[in-house]
mmCIF file as Biopython writes it, N, C-alpha, C and O atoms, coordinates in Angstrom:
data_model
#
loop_
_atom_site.group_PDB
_atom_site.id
_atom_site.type_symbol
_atom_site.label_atom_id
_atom_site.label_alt_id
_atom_site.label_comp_id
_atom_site.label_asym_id
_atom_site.label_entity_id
_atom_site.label_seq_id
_atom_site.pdbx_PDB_ins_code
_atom_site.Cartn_x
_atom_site.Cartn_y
_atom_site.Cartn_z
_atom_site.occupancy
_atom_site.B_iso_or_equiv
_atom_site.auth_seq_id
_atom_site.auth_asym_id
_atom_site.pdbx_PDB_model_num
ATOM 1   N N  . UNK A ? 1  ? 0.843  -1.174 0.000  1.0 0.0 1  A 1 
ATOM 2   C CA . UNK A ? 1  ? 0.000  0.000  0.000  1.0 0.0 1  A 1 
ATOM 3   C C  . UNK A ? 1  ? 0.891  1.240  0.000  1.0 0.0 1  A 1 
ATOM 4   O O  . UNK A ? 1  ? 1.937  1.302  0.645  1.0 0.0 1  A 1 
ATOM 5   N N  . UNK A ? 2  ? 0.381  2.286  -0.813 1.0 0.0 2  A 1 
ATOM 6   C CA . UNK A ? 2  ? 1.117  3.667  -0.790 1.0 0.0 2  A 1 
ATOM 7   C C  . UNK A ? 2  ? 0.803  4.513  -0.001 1.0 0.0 2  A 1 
ATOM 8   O O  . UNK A ? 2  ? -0.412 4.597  0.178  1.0 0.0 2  A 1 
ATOM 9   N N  . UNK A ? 3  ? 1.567  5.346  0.683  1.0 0.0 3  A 1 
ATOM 10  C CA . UNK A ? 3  ? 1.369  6.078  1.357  1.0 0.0 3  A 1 
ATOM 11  C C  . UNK A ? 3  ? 0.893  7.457  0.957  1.0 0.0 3  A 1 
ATOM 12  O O  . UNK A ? 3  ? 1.964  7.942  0.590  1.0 0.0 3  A 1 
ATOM 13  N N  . UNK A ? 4  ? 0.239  8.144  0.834  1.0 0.0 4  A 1 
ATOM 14  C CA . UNK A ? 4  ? 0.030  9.274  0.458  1.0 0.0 4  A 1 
ATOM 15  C C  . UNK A ? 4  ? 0.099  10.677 1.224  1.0 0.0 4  A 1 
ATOM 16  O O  . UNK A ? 4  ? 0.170  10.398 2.421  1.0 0.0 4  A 1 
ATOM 17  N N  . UNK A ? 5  ? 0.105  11.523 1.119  1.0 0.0 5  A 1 
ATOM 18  C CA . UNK A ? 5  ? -0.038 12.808 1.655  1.0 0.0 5  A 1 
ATOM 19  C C  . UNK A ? 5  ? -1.277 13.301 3.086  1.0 0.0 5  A 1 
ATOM 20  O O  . UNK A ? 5  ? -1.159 13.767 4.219  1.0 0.0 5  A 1 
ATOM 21  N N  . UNK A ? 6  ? -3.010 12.636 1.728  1.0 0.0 6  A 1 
ATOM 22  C CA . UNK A ? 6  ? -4.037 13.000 2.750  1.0 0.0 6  A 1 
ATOM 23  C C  . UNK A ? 6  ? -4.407 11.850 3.567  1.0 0.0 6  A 1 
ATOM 24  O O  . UNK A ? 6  ? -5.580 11.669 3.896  1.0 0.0 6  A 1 
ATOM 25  N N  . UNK A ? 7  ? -3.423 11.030 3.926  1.0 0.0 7  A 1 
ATOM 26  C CA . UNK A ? 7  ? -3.719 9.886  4.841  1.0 0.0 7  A 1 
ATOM 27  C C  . UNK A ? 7  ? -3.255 10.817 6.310  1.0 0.0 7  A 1 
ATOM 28  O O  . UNK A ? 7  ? -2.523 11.807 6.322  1.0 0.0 7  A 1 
ATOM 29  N N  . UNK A ? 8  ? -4.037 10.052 7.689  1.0 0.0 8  A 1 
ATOM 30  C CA . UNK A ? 8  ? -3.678 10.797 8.849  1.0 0.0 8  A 1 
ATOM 31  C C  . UNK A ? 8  ? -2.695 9.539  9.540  1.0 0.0 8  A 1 
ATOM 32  O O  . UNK A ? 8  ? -2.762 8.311  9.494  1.0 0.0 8  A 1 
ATOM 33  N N  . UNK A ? 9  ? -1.976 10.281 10.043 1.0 0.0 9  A 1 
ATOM 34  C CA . UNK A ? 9  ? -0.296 9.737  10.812 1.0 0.0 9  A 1 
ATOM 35  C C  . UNK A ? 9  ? -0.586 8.643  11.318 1.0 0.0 9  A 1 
ATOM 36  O O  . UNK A ? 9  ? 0.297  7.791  11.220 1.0 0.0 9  A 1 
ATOM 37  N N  . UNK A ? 10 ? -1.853 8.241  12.020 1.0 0.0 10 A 1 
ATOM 38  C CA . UNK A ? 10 ? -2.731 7.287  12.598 1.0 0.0 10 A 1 
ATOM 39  C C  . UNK A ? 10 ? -2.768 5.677  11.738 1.0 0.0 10 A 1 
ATOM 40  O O  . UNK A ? 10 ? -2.428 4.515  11.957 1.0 0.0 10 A 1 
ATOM 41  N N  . UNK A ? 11 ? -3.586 6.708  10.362 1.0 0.0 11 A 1 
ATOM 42  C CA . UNK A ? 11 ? -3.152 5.340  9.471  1.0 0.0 11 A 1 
ATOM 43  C C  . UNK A ? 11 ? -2.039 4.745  8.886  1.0 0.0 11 A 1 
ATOM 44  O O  . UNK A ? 11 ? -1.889 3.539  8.686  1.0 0.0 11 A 1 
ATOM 45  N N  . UNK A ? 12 ? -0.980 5.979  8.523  1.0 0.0 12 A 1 
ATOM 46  C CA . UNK A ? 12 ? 0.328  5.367  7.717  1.0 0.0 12 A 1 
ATOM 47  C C  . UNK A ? 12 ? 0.734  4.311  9.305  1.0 0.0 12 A 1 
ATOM 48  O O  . UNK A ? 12 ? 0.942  3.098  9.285  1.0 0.0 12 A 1 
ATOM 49  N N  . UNK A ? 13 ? 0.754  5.162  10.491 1.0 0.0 13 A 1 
ATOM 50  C CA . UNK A ? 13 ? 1.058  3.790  11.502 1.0 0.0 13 A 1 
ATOM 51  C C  . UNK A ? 13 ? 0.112  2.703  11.611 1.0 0.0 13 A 1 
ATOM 52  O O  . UNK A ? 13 ? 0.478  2.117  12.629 1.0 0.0 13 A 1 
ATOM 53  N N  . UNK A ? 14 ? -0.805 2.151  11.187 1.0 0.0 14 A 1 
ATOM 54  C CA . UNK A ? 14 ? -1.613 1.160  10.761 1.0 0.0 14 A 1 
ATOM 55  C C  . UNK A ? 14 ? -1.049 0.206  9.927  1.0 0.0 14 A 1 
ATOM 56  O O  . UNK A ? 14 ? -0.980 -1.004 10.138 1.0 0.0 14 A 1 
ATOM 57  N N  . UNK A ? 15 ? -0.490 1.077  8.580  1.0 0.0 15 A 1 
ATOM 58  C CA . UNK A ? 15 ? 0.004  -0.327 7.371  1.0 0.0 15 A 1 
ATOM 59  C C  . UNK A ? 15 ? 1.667  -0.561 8.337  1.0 0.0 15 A 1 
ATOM 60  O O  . UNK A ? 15 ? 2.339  -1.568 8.559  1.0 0.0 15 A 1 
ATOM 61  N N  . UNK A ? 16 ? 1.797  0.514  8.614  1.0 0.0 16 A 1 
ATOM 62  C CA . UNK A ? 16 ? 3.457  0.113  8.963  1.0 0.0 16 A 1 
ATOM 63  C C  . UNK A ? 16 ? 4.049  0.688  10.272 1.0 0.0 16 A 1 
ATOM 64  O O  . UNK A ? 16 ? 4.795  1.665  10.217 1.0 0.0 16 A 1 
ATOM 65  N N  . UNK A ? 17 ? 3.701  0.046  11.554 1.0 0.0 17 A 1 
ATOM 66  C CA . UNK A ? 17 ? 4.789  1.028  12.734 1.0 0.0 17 A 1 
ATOM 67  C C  . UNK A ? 17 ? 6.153  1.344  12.660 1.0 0.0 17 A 1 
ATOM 68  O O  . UNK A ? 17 ? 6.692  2.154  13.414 1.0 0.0 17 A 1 
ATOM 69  N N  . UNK A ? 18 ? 7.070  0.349  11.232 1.0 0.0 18 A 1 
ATOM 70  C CA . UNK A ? 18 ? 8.395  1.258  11.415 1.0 0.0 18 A 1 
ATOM 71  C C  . UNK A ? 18 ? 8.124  2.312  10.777 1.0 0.0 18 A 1 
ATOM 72  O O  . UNK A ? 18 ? 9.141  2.781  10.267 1.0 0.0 18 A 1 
ATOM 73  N N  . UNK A ? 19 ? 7.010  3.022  10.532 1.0 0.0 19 A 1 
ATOM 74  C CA . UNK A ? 19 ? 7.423  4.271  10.110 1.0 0.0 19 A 1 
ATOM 75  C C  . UNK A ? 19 ? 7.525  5.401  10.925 1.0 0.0 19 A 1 
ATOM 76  O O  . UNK A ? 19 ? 7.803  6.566  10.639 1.0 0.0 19 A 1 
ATOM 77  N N  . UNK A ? 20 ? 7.187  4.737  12.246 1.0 0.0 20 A 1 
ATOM 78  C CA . UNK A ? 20 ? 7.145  5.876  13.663 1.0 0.0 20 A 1 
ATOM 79  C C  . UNK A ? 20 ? 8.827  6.474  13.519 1.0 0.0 20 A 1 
ATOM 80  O O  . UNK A ? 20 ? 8.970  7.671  13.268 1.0 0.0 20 A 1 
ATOM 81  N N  . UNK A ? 21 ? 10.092 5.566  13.692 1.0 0.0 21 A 1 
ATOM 82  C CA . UNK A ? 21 ? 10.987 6.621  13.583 1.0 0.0 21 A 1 
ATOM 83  C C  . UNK A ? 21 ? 11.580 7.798  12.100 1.0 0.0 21 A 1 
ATOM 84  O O  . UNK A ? 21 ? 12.522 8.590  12.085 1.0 0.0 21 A 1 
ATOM 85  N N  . UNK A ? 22 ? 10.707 7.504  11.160 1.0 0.0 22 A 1 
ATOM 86  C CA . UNK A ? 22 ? 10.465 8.749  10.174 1.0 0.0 22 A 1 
ATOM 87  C C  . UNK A ? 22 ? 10.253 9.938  10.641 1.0 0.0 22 A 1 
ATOM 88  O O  . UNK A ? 22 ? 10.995 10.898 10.432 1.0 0.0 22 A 1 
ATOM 89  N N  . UNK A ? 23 ? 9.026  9.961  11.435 1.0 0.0 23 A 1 
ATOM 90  C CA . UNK A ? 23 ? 8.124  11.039 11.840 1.0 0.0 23 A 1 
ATOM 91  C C  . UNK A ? 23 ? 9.137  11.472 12.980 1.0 0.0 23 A 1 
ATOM 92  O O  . UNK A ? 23 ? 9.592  12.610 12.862 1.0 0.0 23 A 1 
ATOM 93  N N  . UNK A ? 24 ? 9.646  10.551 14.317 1.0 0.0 24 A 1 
ATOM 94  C CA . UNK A ? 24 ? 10.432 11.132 15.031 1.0 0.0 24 A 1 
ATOM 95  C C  . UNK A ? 24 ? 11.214 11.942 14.440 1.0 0.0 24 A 1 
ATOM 96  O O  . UNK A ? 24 ? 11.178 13.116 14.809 1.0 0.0 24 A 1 
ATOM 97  N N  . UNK A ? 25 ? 12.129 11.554 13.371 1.0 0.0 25 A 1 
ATOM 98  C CA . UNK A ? 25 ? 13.723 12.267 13.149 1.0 0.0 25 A 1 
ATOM 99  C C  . UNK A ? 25 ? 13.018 13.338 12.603 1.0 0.0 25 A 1 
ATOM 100 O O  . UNK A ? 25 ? 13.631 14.344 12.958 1.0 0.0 25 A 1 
ATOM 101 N N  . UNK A ? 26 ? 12.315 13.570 12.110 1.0 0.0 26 A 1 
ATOM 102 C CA . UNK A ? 26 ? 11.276 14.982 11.859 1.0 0.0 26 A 1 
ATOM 103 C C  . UNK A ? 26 ? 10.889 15.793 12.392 1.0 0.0 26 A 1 
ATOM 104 O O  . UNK A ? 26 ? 10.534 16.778 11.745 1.0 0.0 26 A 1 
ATOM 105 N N  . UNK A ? 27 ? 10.759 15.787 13.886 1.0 0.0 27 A 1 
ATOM 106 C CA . UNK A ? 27 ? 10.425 16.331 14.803 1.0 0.0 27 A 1 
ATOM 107 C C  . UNK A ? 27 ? 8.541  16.023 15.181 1.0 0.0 27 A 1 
ATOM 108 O O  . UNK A ? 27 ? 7.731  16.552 15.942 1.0 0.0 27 A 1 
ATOM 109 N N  . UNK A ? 28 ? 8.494  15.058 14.327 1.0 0.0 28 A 1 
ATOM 110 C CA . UNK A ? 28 ? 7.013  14.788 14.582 1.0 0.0 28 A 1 
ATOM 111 C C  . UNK A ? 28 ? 6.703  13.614 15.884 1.0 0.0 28 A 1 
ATOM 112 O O  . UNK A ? 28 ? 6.440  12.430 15.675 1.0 0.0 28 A 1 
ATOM 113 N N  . UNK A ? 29 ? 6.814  14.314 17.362 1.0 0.0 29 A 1 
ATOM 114 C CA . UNK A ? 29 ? 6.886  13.028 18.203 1.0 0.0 29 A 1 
ATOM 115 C C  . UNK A ? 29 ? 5.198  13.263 19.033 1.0 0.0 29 A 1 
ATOM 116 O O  . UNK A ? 29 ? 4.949  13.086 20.226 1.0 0.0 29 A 1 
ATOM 117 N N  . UNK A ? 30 ? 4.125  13.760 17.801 1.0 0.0 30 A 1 
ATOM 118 C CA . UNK A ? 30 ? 3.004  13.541 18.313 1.0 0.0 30 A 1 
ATOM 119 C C  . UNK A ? 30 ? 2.345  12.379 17.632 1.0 0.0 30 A 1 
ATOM 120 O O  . UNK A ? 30 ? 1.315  12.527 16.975 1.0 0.0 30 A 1 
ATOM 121 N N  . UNK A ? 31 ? 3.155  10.807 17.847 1.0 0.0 31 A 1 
ATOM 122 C CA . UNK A ? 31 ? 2.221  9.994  16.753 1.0 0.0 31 A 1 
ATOM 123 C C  . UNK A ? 31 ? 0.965  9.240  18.070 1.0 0.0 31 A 1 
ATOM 124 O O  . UNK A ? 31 ? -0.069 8.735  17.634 1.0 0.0 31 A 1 
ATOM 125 N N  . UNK A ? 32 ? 1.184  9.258  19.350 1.0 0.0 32 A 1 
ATOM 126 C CA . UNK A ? 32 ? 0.180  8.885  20.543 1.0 0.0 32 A 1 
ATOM 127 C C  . UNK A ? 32 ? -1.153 10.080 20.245 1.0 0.0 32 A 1 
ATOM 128 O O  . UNK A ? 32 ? -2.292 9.630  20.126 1.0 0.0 32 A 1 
ATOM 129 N N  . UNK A ? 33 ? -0.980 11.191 20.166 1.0 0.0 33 A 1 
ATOM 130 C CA . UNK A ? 33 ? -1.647 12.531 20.348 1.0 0.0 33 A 1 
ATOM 131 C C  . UNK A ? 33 ? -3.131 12.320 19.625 1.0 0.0 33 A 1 
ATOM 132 O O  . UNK A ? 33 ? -3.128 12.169 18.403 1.0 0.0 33 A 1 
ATOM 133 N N  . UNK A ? 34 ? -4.155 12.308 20.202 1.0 0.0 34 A 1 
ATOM 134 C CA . UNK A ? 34 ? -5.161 12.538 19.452 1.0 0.0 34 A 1 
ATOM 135 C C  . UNK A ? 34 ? -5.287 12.994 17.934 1.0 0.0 34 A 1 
ATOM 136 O O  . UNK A ? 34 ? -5.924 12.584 16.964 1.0 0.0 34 A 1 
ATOM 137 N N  . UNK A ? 35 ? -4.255 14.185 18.207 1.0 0.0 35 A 1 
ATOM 138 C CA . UNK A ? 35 ? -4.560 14.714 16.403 1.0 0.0 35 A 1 
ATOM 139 C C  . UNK A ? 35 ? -3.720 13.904 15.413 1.0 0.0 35 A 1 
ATOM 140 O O  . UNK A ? 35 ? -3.588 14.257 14.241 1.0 0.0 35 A 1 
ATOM 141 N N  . UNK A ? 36 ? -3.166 12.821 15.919 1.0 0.0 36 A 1 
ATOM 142 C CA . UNK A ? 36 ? -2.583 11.712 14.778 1.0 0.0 36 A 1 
ATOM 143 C C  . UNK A ? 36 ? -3.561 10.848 14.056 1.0 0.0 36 A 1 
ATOM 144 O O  . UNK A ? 36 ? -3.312 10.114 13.100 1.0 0.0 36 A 1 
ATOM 145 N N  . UNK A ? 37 ? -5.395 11.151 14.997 1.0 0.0 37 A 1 
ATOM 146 C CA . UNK A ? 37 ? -6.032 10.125 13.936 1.0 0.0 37 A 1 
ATOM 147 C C  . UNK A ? 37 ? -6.889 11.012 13.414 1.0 0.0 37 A 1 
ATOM 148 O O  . UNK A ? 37 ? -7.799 10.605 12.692 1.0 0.0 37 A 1 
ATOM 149 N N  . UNK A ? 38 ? -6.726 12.481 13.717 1.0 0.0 38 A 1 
ATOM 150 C CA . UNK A ? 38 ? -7.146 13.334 12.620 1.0 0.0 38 A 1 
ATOM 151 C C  . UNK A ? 38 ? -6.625 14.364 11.998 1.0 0.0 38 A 1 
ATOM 152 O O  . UNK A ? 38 ? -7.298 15.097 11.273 1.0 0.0 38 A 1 
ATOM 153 N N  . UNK A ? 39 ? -5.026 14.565 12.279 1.0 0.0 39 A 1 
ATOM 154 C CA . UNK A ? 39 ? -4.930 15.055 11.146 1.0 0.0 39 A 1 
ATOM 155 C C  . UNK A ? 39 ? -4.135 14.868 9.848  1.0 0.0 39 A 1 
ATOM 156 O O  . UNK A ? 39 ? -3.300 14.004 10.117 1.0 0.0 39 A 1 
ATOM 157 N N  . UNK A ? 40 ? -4.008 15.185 8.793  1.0 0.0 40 A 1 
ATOM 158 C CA . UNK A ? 40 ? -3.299 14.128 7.870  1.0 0.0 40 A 1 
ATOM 159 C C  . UNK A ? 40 ? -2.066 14.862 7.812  1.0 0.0 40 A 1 
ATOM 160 O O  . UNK A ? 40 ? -1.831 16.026 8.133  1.0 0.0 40 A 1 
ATOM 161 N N  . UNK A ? 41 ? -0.897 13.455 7.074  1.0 0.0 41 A 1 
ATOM 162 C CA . UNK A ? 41 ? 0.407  14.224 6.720  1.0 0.0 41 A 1 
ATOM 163 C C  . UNK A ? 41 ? 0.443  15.157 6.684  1.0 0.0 41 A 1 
ATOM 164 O O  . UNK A ? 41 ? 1.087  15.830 7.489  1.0 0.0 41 A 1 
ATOM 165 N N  . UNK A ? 42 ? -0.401 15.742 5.494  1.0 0.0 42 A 1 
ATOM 166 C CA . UNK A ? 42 ? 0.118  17.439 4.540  1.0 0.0 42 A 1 
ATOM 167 C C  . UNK A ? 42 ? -0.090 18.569 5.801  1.0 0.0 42 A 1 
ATOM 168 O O  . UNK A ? 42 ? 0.306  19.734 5.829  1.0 0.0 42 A 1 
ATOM 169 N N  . UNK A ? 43 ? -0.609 18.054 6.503  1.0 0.0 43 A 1 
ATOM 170 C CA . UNK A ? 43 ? -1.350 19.220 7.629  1.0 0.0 43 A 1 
ATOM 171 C C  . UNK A ? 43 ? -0.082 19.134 9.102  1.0 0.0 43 A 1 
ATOM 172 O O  . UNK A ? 43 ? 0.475  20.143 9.536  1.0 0.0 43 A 1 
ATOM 173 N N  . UNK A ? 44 ? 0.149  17.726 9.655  1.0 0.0 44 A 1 
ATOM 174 C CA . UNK A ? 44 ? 1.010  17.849 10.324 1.0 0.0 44 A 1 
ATOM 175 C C  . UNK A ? 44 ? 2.308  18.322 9.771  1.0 0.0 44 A 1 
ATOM 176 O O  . UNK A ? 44 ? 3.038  18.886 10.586 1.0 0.0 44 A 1 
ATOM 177 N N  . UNK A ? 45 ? 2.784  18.196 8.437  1.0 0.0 45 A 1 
ATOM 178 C CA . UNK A ? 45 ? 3.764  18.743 8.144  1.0 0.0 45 A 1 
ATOM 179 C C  . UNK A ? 45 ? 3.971  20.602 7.519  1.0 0.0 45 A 1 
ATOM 180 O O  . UNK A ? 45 ? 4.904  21.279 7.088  1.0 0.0 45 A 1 
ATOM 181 N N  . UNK A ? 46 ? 2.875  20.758 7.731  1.0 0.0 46 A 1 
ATOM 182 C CA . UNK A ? 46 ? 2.475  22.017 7.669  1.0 0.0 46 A 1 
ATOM 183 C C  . UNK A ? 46 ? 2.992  23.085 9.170  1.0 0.0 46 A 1 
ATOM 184 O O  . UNK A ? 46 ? 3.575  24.146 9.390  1.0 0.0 46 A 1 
ATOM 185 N N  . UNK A ? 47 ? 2.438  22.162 9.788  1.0 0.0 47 A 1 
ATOM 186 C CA . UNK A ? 47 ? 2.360  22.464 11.277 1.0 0.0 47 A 1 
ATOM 187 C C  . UNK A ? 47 ? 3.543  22.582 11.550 1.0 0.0 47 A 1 
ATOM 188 O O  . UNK A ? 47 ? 3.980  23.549 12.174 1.0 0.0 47 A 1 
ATOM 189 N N  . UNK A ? 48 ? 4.321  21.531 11.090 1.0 0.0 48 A 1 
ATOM 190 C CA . UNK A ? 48 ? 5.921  21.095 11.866 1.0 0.0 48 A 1 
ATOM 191 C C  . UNK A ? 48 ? 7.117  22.195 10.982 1.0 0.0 48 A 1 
ATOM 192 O O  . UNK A ? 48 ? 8.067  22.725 11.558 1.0 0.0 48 A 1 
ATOM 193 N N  . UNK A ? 49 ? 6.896  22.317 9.939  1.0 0.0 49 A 1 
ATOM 194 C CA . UNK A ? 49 ? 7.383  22.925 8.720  1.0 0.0 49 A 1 
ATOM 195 C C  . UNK A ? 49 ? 8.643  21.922 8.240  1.0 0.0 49 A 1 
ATOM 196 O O  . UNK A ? 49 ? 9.861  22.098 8.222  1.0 0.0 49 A 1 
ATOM 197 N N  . UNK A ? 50 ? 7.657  20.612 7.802  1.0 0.0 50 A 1 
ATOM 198 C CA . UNK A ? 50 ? 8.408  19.456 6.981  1.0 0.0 50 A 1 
ATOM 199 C C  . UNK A ? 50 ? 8.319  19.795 5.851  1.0 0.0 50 A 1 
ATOM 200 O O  . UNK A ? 50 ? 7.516  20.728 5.886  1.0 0.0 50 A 1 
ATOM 201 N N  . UNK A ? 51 ? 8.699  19.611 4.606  1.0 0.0 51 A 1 
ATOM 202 C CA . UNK A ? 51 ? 8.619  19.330 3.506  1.0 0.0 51 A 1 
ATOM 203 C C  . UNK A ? 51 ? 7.790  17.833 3.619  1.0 0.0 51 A 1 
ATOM 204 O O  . UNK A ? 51 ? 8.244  16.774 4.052  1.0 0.0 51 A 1 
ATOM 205 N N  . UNK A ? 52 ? 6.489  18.093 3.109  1.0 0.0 52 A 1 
ATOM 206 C CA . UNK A ? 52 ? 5.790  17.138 2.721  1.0 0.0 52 A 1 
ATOM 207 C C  . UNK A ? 52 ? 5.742  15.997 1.343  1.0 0.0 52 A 1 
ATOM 208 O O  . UNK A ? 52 ? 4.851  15.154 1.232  1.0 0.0 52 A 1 
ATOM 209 N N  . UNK A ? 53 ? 6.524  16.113 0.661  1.0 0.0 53 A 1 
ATOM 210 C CA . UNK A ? 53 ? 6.953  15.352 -0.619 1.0 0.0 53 A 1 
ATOM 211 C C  . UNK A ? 53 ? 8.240  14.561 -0.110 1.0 0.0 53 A 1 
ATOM 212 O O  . UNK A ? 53 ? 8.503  13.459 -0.591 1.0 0.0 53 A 1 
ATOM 213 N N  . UNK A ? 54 ? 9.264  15.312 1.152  1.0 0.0 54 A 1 
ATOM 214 C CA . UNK A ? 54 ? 10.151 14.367 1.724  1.0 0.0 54 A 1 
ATOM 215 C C  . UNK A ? 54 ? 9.597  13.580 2.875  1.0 0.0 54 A 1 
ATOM 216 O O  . UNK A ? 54 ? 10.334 12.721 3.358  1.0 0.0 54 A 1 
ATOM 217 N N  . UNK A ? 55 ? 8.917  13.680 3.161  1.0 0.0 55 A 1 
ATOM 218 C CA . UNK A ? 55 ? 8.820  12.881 4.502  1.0 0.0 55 A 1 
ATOM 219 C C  . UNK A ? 55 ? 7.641  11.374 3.638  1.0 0.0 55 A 1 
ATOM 220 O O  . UNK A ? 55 ? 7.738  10.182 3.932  1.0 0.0 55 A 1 
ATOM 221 N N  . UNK A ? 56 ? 6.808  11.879 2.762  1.0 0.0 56 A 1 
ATOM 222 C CA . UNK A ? 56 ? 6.199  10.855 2.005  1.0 0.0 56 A 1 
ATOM 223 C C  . UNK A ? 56 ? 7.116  9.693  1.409  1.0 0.0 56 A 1 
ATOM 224 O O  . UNK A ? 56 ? 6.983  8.478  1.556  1.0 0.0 56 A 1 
ATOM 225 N N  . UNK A ? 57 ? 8.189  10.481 0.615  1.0 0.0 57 A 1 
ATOM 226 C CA . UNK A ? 57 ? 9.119  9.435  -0.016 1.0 0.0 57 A 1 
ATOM 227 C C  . UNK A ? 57 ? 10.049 8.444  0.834  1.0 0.0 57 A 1 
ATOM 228 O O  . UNK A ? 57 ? 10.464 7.301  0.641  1.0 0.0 57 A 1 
ATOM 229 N N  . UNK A ? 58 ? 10.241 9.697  2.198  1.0 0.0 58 A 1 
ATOM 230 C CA . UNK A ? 58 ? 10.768 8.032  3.166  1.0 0.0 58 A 1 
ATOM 231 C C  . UNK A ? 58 ? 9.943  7.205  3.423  1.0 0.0 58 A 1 
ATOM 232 O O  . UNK A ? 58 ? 10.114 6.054  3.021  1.0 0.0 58 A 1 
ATOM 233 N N  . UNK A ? 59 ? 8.655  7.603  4.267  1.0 0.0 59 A 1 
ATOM 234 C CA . UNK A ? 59 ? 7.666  6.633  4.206  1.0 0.0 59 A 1 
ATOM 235 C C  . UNK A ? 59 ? 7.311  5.717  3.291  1.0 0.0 59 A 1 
ATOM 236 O O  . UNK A ? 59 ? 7.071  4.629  3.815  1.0 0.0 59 A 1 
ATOM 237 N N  . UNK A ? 60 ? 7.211  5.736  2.362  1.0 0.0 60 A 1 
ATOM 238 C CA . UNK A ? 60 ? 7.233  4.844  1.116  1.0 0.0 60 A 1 
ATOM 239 C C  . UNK A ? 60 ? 8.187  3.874  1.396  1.0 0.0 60 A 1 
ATOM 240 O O  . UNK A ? 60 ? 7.804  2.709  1.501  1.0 0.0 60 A 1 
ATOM 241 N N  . UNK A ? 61 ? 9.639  4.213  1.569  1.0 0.0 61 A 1 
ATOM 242 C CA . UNK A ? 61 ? 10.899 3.738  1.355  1.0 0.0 61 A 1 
ATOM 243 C C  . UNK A ? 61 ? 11.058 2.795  2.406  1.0 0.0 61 A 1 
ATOM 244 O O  . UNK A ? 61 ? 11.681 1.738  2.306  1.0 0.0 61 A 1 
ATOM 245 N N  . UNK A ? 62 ? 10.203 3.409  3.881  1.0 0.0 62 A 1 
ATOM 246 C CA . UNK A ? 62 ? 9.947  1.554  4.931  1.0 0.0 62 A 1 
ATOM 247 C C  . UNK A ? 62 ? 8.996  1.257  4.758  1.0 0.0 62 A 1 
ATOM 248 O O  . UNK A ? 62 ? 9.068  0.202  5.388  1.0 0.0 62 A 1 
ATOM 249 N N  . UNK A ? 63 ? 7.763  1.278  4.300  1.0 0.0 63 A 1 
ATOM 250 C CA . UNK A ? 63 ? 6.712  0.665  3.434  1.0 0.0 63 A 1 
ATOM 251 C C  . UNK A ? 63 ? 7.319  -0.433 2.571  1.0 0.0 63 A 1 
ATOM 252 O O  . UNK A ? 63 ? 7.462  -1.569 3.022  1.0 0.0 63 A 1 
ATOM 253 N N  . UNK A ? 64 ? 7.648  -0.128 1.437  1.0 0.0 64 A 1 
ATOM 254 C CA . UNK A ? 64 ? 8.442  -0.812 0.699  1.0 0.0 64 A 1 
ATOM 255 C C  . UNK A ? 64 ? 9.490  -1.855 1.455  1.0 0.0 64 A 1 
ATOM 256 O O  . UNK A ? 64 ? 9.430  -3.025 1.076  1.0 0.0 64 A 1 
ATOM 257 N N  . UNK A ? 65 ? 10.211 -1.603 2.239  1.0 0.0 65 A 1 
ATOM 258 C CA . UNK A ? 65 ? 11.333 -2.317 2.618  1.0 0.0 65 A 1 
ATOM 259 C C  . UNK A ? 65 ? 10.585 -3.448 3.726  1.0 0.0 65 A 1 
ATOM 260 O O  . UNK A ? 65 ? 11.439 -4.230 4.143  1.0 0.0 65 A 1 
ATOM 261 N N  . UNK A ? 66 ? 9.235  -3.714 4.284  1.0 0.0 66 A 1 
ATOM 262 C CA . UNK A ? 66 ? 9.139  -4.136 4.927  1.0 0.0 66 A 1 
ATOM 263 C C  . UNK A ? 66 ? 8.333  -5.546 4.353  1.0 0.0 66 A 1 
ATOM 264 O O  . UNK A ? 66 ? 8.026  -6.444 5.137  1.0 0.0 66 A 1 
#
């Protein structure tokens, strides 16, 4: 399964929990937080000021590897 952008942090940790240390080294260490099952990538990385096209392509990349 691909990961996409308007998926919420909640679900990409659904298909795959190694993707929790992605989001850490990102500074994203709200994946417990309520707003992980509502709000999506593009928005937490909005929030965080990720580049949202990089943090997708790692995700993909332990998706893939697993």
């Amino acid at each position: 399964m691909k990961i996409t952008k308007d998926m919420t942090i909640a679900q990409v940790l659904e298909i795959s929990r190694q993707t929790a240390p992605v989001f850490m080294e990102m500074g994203m260490h709200c994946l417990g937080c309520p707003m992980s099952s509502g709000e999506s990538v593009e928005m937490a990385c909005a929030t965080h000021g990720v580049d949202v096209d990089e943090i997708i392509k790692k995700l993909n990349a332990v998706v893939e590897e697993a």
